[in-house]
Structures are given as C-alpha cells and as structure tokens.
PLY file of the C-alpha trace (Angstrom):
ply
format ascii 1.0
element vertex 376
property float x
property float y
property float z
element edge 375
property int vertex1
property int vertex2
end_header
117.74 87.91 124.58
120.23 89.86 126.48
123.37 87.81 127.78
125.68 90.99 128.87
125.36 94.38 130.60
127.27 97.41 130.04
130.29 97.91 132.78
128.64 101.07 134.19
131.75 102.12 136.43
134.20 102.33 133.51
133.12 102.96 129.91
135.94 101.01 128.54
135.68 97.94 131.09
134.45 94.95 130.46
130.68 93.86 130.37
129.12 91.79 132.70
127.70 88.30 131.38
124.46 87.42 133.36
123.82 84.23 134.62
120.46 83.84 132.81
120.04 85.75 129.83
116.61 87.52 130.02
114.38 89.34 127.32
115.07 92.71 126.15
111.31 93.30 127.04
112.42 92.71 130.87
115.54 94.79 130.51
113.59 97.50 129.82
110.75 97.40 132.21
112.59 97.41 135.23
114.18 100.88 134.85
114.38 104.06 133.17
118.52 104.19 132.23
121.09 101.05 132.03
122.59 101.88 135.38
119.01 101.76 136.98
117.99 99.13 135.14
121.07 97.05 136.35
121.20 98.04 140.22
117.15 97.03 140.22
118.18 93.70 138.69
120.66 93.08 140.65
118.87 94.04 143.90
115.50 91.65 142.87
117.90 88.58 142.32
119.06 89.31 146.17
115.35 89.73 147.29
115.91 92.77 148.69
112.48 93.68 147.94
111.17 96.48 150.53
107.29 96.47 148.89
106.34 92.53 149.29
102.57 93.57 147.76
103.42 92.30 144.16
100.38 92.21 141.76
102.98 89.69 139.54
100.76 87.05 138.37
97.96 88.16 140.74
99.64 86.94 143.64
99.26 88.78 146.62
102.67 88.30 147.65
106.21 88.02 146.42
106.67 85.10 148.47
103.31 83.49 147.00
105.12 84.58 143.03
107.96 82.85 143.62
105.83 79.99 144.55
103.93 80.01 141.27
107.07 80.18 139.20
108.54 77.15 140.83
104.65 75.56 140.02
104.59 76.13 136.28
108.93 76.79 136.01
110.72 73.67 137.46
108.44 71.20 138.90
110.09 67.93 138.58
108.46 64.41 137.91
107.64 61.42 140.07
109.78 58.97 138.57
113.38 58.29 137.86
114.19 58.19 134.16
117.29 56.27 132.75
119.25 59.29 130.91
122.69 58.18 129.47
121.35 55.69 127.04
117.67 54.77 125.20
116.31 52.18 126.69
114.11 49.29 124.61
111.60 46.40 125.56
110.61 43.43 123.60
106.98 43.35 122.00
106.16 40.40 123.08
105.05 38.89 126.38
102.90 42.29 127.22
99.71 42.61 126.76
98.02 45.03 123.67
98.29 48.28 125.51
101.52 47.68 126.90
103.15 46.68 123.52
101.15 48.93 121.79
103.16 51.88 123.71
106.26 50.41 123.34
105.32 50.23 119.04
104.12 53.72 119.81
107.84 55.03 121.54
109.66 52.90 119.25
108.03 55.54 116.04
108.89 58.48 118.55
112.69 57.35 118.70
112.81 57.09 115.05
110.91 60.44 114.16
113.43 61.83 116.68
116.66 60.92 115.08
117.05 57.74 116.22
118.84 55.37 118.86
122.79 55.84 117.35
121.92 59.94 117.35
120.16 59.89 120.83
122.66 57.53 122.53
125.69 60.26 121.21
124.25 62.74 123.29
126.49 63.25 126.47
125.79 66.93 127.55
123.31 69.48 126.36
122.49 73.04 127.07
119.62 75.51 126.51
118.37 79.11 126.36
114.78 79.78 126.62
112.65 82.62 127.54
109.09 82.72 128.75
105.87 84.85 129.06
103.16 84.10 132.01
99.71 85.35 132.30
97.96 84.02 135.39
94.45 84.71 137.28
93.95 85.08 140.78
92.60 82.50 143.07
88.96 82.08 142.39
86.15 80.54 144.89
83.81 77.70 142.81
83.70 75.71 139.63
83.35 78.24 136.86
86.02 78.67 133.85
89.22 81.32 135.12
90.91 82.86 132.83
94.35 84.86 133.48
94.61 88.50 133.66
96.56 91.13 134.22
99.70 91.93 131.97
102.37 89.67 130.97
105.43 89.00 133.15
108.37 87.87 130.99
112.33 85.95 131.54
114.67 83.94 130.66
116.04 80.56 131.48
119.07 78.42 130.77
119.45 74.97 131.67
122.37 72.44 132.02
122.71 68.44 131.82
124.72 65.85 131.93
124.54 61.97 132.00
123.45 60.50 134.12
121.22 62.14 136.73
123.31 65.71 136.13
121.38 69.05 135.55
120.73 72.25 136.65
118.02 75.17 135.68
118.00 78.60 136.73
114.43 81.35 135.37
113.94 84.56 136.18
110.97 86.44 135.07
110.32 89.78 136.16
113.51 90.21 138.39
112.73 86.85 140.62
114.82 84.29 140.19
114.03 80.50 140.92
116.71 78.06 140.49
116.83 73.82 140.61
119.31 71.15 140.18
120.28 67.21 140.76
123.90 66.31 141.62
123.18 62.57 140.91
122.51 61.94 144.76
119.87 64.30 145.35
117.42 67.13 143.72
117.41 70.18 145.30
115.19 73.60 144.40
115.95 77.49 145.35
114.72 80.75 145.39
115.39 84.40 145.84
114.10 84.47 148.96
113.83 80.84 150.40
116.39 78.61 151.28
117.70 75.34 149.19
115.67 72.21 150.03
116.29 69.05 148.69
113.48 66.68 147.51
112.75 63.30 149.14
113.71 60.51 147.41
116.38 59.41 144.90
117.05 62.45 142.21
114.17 63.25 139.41
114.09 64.55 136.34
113.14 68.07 135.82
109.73 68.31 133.81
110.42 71.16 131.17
112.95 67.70 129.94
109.76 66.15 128.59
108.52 69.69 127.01
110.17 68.54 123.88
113.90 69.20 124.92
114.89 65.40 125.85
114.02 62.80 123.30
116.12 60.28 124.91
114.88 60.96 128.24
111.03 61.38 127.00
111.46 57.95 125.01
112.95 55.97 128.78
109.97 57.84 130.44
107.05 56.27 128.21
108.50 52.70 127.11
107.00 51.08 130.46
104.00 52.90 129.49
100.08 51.55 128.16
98.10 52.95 125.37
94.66 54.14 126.54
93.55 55.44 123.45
93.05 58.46 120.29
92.73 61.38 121.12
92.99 64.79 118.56
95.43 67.59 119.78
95.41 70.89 117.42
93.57 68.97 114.82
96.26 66.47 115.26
95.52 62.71 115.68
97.71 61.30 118.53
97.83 58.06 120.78
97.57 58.64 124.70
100.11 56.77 126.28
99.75 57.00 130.45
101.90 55.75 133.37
100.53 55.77 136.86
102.93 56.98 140.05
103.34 53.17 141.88
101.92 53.68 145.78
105.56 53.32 147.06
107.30 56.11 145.10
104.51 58.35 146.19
104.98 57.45 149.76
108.63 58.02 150.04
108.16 61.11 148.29
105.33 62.50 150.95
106.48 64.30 154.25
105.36 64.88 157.38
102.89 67.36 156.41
101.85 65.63 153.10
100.58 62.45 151.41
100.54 62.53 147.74
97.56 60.46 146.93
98.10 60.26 143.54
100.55 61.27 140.46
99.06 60.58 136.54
101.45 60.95 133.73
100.48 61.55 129.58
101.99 61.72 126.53
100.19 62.73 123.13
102.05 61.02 120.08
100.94 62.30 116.91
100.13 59.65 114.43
101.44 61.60 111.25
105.01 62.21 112.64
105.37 59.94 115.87
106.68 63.10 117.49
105.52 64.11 121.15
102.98 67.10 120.76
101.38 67.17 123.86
102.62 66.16 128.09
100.14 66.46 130.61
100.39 65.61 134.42
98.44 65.19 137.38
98.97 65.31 141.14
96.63 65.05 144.36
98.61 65.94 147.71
96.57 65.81 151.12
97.65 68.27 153.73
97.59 66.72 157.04
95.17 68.32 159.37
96.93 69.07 162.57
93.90 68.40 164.84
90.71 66.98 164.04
90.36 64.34 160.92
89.40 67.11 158.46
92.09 67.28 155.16
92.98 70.15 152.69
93.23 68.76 149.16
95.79 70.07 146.69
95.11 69.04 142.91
97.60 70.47 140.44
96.85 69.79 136.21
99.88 70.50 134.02
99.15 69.98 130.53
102.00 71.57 127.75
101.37 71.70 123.87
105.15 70.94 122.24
105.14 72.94 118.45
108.18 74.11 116.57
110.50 70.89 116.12
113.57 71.71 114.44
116.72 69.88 113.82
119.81 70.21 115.98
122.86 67.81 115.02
120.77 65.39 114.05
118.57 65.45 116.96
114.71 66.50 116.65
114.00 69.37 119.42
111.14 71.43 120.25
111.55 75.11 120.16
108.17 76.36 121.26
105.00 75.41 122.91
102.55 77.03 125.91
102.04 75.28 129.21
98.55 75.83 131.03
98.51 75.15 135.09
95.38 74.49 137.39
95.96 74.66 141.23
92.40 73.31 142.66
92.23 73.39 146.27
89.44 71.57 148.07
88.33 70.24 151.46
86.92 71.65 154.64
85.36 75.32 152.99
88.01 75.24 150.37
86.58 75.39 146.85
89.38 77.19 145.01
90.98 77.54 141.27
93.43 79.66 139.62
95.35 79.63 136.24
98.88 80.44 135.17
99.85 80.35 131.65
103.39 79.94 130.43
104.24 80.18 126.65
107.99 79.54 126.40
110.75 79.98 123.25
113.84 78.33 122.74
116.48 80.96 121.44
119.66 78.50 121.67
120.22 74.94 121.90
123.28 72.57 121.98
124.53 69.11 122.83
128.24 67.52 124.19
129.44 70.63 126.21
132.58 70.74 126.91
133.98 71.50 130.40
131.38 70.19 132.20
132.55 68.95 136.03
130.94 67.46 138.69
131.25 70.91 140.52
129.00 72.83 137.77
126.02 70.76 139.30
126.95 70.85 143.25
123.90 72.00 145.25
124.20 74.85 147.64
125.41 74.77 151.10
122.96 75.37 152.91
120.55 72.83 151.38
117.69 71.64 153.58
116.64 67.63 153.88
112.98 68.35 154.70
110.82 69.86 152.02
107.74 72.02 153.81
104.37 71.76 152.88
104.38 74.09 150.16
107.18 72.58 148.65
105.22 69.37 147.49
102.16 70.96 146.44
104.21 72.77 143.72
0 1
1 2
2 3
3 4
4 5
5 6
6 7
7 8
8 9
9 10
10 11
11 12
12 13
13 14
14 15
15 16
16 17
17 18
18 19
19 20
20 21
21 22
22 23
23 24
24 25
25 26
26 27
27 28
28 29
29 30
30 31
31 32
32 33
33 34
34 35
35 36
36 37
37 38
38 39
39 40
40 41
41 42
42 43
43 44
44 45
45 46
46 47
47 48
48 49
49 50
50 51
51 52
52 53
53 54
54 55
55 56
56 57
57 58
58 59
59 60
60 61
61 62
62 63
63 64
64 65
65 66
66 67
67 68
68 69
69 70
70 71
71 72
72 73
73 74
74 75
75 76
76 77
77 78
78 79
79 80
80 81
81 82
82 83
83 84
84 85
85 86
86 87
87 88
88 89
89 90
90 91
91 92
92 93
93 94
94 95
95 96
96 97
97 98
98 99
99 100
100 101
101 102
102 103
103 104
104 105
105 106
106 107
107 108
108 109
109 110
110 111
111 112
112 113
113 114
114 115
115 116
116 117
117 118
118 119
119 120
120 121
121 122
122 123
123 124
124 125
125 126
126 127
127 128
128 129
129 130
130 131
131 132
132 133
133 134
134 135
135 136
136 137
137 138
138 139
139 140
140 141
141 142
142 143
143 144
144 145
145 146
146 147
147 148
148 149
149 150
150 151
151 152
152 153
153 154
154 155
155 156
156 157
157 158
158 159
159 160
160 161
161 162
162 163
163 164
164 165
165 166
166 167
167 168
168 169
169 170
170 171
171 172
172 173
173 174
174 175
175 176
176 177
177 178
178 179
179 180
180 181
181 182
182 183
183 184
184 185
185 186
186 187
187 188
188 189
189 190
190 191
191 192
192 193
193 194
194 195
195 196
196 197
197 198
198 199
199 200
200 201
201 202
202 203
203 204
204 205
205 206
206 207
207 208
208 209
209 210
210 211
211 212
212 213
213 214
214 215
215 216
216 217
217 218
218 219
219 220
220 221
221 222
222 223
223 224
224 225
225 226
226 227
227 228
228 229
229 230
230 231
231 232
232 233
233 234
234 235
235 236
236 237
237 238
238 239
239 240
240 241
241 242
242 243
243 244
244 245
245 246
246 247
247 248
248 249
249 250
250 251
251 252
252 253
253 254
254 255
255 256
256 257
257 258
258 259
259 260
260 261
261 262
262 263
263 264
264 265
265 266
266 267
267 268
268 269
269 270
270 271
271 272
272 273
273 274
274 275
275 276
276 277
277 278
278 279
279 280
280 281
281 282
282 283
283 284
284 285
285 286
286 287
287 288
288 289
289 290
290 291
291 292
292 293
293 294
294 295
295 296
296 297
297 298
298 299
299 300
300 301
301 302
302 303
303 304
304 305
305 306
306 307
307 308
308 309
309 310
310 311
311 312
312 313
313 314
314 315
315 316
316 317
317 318
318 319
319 320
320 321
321 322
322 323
323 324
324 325
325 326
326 327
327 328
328 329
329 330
330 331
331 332
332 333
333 334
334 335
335 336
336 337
337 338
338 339
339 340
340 341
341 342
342 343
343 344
344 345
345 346
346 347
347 348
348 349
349 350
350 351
351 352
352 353
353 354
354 355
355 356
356 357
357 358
358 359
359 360
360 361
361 362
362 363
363 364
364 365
365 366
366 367
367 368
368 369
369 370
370 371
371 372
372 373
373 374
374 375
C-alpha cells in the first residue's frame, strides 16, 4: 500500500501523506511518471473528470460508479448497535431460538477474546484495500457473472465509542467517503454532495465484515436461530434479525418505502467465530402518477476468512463480498453483480488523539437523502 507521494516541486521537500493509502497496483495505472500519476490523482478525487463515459465496473457512467461503490463500499445497517460496551441477555425466559442465539453469541464473544478484552476497546483504526469485478445490468433471470478487468483501492476507517466513525475508499481514482458524529450519519462523494441518513446514526456494515467483535456480538444477541447451514465446508448456525416496521418507516423518504430489511450471521460450530454476514433489502420507488411501483432488491452476502490476533482481540483480515441489485416492476426485470474481495494491511485499537472534530460531517450536509441514496 502506498501512504506517501514524492514532493514533485522540490526534490528535497517533504512527501505528501495521502488521506487513504491506495495499492501500488492503482498508483501505477493511472499514469505513466510520478508527477502524472499524482496530478491525475489528485484531479479524480476533485471530480474533475471531462470524459463521464467510464467502463469502471461496467457502469455507463461515472456518476452511476460512484453509485456502485457506495452499494458494495459503505452501505450502513438498519439498526442501531450498542458500541462502547458488550451487551448480554439471560437464557432464560426466551423461547429455544431466541436463547439458542444468545448460547450461540455468547461462544462468538469467547472465541473472540472475550468480554474484559472487547469492553477495553475505546478507539480502533484500519487500513484495507480492495479489488471489484462487476457485470453490467442484465435483462431476465439467468446467472451474471462480472466482467471486465479489476478496479482496485484503498480504504481507512476510524471509530470511536459510542456512535463515532468515519470511512473514506477510493478505487480507481473515485473517492466515496461516510461518517456518524453520534447525532447523525452522513455519506459523500467525489461528485455529489453530503447527505445525511434519516434516522438516529447507524453503524457502517464493513463493522460486521469481521472488524467489530464487540459491535457484531450487540448486533446478534436479540437475534433467533433458524437453523445449520454449511459455509466453505464449514458447519455454522444461522442466526437472523428482522428490520421492525417502524425503523423501516422512519428510515423511508418521500420517494421510498423500504418494505423490508433481513439480517444473517453464519457462526461456525468448530470455532464460534463469524464466517459469513448476509443482508437483504426491498425499497419501493414511489410512482409519481399512476399506482404502478419500481422494486429495488439488493442481496449482500460477505464470506469473513483470515482471523488473526490483534492485542488480544480476534479480527478478520480477509474475505470477498458478492452484491445483487434486482430491479423489478412495471417492464423492469433487471440484475447485475459486483464483487468486492477486500485485505486488511493494518489494524489497531485505543488511538490516541481522537476529538470530537476528527468525526464532524461536512458543511454542506443535506437532511433529505434522494432516491438513489436508499436503494444503495
């Protein structure tokens, strides 16, 4: 990963430390010397794109990229999760799938490093970088598969309890950045505005990719046990929550009802670790005349590998997430495919320095999310 760039204007000055550290694999394909390869950067971060025909992820736009990014990249989840400490329930007075979750997160915790090394956590930060394949938007029911090359990046994210955190990707030269400030969550990009999300502030989802324990563990402990199911040859418990109707409504706009919001969580049986999260989400579009609806169905499933020890603390390090948009209604009959396999290069907990003002949302931050917004 590349964190600094050569001071181009004097050969003795100082090198410049980029806000997301981004493959060397990027570096290189987006010019042909250092000074090139810098202005280019610099200039794709601003959006001042001239050609907006980008073939990036077989979108047809650089507007419609960016929009896929944010999909796969930093989607957030329905519900608010307790961060600064691990929650627990009592096994009794629930019925067998209930308690048999809360047995279930109870062996996660432990496999994890435990309530005393989870609660200790204050702060943590991360370095990742990703590669995305995705396929174009296909008419009918058959299989898609991605193609075209690879686009590649880099993220780094920041939290802090409680309800503190901000992420920032770039792959390719776009940039995509999100954040909660305790009050509200908020999302950016190179070339849209800052929005913030309706509703009290969520969690981001790449938390619950293996990266959060203690936040994973809060998720799931209100959770029932549906089942067995085998991931990678891998015997696992299903744990699912369900989206209540309420937080669904507040969370729809004008333009929008989210129908529906499924959550899952694969538990392996050997190790009681987290090896696979999968989500659901149904949004109708609101026809503007006529009764006639749009339907939006997005399936995120991610496979967690790699768990390695961090002070104590169990973390993933690796794993590949798989996205399908589905769009139906009216002569709709759409699918398409994006593929994100991501590596974490550098993690670490109980950063110091960390103010309220590392995790303030930009100024000119929008109340109303638009259509788009909540599909993604």
């Amino acid at each position: 990963m590349r964190k600094l760039c050569p001071n181009f204007d004097k050969v003795d000055g100082l090198e410049t430390v980029l806000e997301v550290p981004i493959p060397e694999d990027m570096w290189t394909e987006i010019g042909s010397t250092g000074s090139n390869r810098w202005q280019n950067l610099r200039a794709l971060m601003k959006a001042q794109i001239s050609n907006d025909n980008s073939s990036h992820l077989s979108a047809t736009s650089n507007n419609e990229f960016i929009a896929l990014l944010r999909l796969v990249g930093s989607p957030l989840i329905p519900l608010q999760v307790q961060c600064d400490h691990t929650l627990t329930r009592p096994l009794k007075d629930s019925n067998i799938e209930a308690s048999s979750a809360k047995y279930i997160v109870q062996q996660y915790i432990a496999a994890t490093g435990g309530v005393g090394a989870l609660d200790s956590l204050k702060s943590m930060y991360a370095v990742g970088q990703v590669r995305m394949f995705g396929s174009e938007m296909r008419e009918g029911d058959d299989s898609i598969q991605p193609i075209g090359r690879a686009e590649v990046g880099g993220f780094v994210l920041w939290q802090k309890n409680p309800d503190l955190w901000h992420f920032e990707l770039v792959v390719s030269g776009f940039k995509v950045s999100a954040g909660s400030d305790g009050k509200i969550a908020w999302t950016q990009s190179s070339s849209h505005p800052c929005h913030a999300n309706k509703g009290p502030p969520r969690p981001l989802r790449r938390f619950f990719q293996g990266l959060d324990p203690r936040c994973t563990a809060n998720l799931f402990v209100d959770a029932v046990c549906v089942g067995e199911k085998t991931i990678n040859k891998e015997d696992c418990f299903l744990l699912k929550i369900e989206t209540a109707h309420d937080i669904l409504q507040a969370q729809s706009t004008s333009h929008t009802d989210i129908i529906r919001h499924t959550l899952w969580g694969y538990f392996s049986q050997r190790t009681g670790l987290l090896v696979k999260f999968e989500d659901t989400k149904l949004v109708r579009m609101k026809a503007s005349k006529g009764n006639e609806s749009v339907f939006w169905e997005t399936s995120i499933e991610s496979v967690i590998e790699d768990y390695k020890y961090i002070d104590g603390i169990k973390i993933a390090h690796g794993g590949k997430t798989v996205a399908i948009l589905y769009r139906y209604g009216l002569a709709h009959n759409h699918r398409r495919r994006i593929e994100e396999t991501w590596r974490i290069e550098e993690v670490d907990f109980n950063i110091c320095g960390l103010s309220m003002d590392c995790f303030l949302p930009p100024s000119d931050i929008k109340k109303e999310p638009d259509a788009v917004e909540q599909i993604v």
